[in-house]
C-alpha positions as CSV (number, residue, x, y, z in Angstrom):
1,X,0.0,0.0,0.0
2,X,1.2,3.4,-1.2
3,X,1.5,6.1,1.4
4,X,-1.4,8.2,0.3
5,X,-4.4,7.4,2.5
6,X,-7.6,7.6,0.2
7,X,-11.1,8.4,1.8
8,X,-14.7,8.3,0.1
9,X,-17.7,10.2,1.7
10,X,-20.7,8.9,1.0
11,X,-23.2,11.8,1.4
12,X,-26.4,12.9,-0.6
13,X,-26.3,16.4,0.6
14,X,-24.5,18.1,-1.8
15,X,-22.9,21.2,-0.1
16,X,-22.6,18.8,2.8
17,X,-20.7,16.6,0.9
18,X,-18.2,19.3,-0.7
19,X,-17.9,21.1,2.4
20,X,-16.2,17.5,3.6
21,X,-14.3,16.5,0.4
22,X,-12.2,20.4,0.6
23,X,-11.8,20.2,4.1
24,X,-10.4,16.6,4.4
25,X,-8.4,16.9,1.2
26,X,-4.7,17.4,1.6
27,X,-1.0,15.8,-0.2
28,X,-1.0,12.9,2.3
29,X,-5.1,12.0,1.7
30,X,-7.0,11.7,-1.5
31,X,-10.8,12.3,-1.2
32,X,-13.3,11.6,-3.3
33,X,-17.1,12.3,-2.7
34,X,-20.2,10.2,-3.9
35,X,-24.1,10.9,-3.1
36,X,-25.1,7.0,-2.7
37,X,-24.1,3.5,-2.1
38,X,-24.1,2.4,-6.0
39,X,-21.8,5.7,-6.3
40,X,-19.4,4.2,-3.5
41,X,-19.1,0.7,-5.0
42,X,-18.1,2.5,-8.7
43,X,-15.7,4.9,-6.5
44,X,-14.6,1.6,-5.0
45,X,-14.3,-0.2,-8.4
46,X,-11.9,3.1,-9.8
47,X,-9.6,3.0,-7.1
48,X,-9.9,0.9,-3.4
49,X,-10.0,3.1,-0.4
50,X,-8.7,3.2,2.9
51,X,-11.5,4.8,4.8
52,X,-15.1,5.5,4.0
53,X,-17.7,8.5,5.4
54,X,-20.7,7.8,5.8
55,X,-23.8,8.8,6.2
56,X,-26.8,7.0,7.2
57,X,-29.7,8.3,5.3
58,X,-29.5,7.6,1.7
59,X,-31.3,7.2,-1.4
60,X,-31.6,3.4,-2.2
61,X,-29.3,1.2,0.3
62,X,-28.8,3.4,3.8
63,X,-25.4,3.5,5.2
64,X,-26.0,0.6,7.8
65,X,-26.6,-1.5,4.8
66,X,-23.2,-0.1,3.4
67,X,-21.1,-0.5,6.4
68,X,-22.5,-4.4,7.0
69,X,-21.4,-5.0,3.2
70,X,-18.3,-3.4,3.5
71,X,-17.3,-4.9,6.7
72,X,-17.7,-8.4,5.1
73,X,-16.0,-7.6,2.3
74,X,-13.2,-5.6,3.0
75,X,-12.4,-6.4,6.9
76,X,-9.1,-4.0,6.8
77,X,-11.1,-0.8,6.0
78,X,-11.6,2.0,8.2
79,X,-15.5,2.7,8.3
80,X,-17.2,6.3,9.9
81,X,-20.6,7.0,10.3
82,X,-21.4,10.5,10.3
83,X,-25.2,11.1,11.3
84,X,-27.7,12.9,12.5
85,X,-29.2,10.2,14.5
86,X,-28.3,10.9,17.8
87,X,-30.0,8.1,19.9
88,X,-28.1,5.3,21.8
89,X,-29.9,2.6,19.9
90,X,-28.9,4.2,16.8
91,X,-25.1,4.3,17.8
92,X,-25.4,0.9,18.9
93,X,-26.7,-0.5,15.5
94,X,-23.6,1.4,13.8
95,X,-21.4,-0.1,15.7
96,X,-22.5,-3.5,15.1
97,X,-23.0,-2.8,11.6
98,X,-19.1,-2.7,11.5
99,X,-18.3,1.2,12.0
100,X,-15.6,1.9,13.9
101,X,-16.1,5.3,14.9
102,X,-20.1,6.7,14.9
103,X,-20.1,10.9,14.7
104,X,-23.0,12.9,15.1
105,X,-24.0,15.8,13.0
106,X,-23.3,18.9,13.1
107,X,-19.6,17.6,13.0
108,X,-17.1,18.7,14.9
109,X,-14.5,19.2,12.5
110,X,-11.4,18.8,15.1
111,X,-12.7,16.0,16.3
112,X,-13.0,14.4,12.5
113,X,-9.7,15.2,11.5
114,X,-8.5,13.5,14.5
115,X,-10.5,10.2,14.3
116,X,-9.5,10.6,10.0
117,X,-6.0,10.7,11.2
118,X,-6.2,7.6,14.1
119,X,-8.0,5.6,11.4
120,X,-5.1,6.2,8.8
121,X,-2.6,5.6,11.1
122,X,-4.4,1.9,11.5
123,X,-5.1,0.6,8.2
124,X,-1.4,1.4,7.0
125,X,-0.3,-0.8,9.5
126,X,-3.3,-3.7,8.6
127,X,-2.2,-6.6,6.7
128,X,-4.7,-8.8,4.4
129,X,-4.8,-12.6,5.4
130,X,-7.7,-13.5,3.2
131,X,-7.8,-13.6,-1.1
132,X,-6.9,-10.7,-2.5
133,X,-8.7,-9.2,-5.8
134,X,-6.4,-6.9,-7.8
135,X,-9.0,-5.6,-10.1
136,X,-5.9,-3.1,-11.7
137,X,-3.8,-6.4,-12.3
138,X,-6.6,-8.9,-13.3
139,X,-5.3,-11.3,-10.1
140,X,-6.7,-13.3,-7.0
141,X,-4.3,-14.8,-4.7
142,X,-3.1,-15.1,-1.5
143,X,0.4,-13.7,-1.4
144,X,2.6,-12.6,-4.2
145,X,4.2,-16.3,-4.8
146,X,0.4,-17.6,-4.8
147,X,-2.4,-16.0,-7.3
148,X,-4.3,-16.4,-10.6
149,X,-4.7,-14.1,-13.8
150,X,-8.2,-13.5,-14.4
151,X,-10.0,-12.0,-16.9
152,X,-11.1,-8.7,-16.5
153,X,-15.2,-10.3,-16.6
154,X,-13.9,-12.9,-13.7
155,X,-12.2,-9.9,-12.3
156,X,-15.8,-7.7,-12.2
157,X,-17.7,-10.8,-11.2
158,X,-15.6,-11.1,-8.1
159,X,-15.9,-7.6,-7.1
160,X,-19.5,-7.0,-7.6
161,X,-19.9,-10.4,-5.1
162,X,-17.3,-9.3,-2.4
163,X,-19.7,-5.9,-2.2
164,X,-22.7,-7.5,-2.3
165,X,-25.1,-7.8,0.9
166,X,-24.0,-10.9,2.4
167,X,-21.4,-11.9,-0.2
168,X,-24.6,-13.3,-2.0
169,X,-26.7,-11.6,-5.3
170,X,-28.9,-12.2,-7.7
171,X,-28.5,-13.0,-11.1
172,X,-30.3,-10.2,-12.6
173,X,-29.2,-7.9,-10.4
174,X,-25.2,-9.5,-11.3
175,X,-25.8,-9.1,-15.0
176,X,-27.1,-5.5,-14.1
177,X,-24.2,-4.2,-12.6
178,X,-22.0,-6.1,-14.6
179,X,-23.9,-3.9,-17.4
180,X,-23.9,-0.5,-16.3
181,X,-21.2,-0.4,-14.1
182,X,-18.7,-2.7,-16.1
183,X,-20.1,-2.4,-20.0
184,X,-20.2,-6.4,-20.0
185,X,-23.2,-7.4,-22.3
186,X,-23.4,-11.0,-20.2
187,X,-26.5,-13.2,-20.5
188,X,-28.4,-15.4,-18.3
189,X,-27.2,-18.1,-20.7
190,X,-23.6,-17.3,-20.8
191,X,-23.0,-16.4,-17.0
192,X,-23.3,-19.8,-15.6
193,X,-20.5,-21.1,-17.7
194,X,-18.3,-18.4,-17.0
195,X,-18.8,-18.9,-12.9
196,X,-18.2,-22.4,-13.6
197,X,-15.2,-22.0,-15.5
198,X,-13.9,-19.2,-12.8
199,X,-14.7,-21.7,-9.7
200,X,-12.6,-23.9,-11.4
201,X,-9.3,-21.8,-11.9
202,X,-9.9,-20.5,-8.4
203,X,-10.1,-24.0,-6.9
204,X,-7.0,-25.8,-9.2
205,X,-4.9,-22.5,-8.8
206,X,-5.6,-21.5,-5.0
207,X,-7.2,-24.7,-3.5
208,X,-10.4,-23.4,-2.5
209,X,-13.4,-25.7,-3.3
210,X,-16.7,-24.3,-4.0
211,X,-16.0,-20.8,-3.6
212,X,-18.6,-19.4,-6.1
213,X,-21.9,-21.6,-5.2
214,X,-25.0,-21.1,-7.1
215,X,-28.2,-20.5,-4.8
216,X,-31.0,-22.4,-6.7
217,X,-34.3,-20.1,-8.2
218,X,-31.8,-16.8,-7.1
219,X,-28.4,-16.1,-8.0
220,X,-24.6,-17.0,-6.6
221,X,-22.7,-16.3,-3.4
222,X,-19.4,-15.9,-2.7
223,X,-18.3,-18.9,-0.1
224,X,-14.3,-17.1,0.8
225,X,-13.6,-14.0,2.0
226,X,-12.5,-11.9,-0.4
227,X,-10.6,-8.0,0.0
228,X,-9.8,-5.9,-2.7
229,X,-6.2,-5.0,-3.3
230,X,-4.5,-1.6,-4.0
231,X,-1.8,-1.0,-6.3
């Protein structure tokens, strides 16, 4: 990991949502701002992060939803809600959604910058000891001496499973994203043979049996843990 730190807020008000990107952004952070939790997972897709913002009411998925997703799928990142909710029952679902620091709104800048800064200190020092998906390099492995080329439509498969709620999605929502997000024109015919194909390289290259497992009348779920890699 490079020494930048990057950070994504995830906020729908948009001066809100500025007002954080320009004061956060300095040499030593990059900061990038998005008004939903599809606009995180194509932030995500560009370029992984190191920490996230959040906050909890969104359009579409809310930011519980986002942290529990991200939690799973990338255990090393540095998650913080930053909310208006201000009720101990509300502080106690973030936290057990995954967050590791839950601020309340209006924000107390010093105090941001300070929990921004203890977070960053943390996740450089985080190692991964799961599979690793290097969407930049089209690889999954587990260490540099062990890992798999991919294609770059095994690659987007991967990711858009690692993200999704409970690791598990269904097809049409899979060939959706896989769509819009990734310009792959899959069909319902074509996908199964490609999973098949990917579980296989996955299990002779890595040794992990069954890690992509079709759930009957839905879609597919990812079985392994699964984080995604920087540069």
């Amino acid at each position: 990991m490079n020494s930048q730190v990057h950070i994504v807020v995830v906020e729908d008000h948009d001066i809100v949502r500025d007002e954080l990107v320009a004061f956060l952004t300095r040499p030593e952070w990059h900061v990038r701002g998005v008004d939903c939790g599809e606009g995180l997972d194509i932030a995500l897709h560009q370029h992984p992060a190191n920490i996230v913002i959040i906050d909890l009411n969104l359009p579409g998925e809310d930011g519980l939803s986002i942290s529990q997703r991200l939690r799973r799928a990338l255990p090393d990142i540095g998650i913080i809600l930053l909310t208006a909710r201000v009720l101990p029952m509300d502080k106690v679902a973030g936290y057990q959604s995954g967050a590791d620091v839950y601020l309340t709104k209006p924000a107390n800048i010093g105090e941001l910058e300070a929990v921004v800064i203890n977070l960053a200190r943390r996740v450089k020092r985080w190692g991964h000891h799961n599979l690793q998906l290097n969407i930049s390099k089209l690889t999954l492995g587990i260490s540099l001496e062990m890992n798999i080329s991919l294609t770059l439509t095994e690659a987007n498969i991967l990711y858009e499973l690692s993200l999704a709620p409970k690791q598990c999605i269904d097809t049409e929502s899979l060939l959706h994203h896989l769509d819009s997000q990734h310009k792959m024109n899959l069909s319902r015919e074509n996908l199964p043979v490609i999973i098949s194909r990917l579980r296989t390289k996955i299990s002779d290259g890595l040794d992990i049996k069954n890690s992509i497992k079709a759930v009957r009348n839905y879609g597919y779920k990812l079985t392994t843990q699964i984080t995604l890699q920087e540069n």
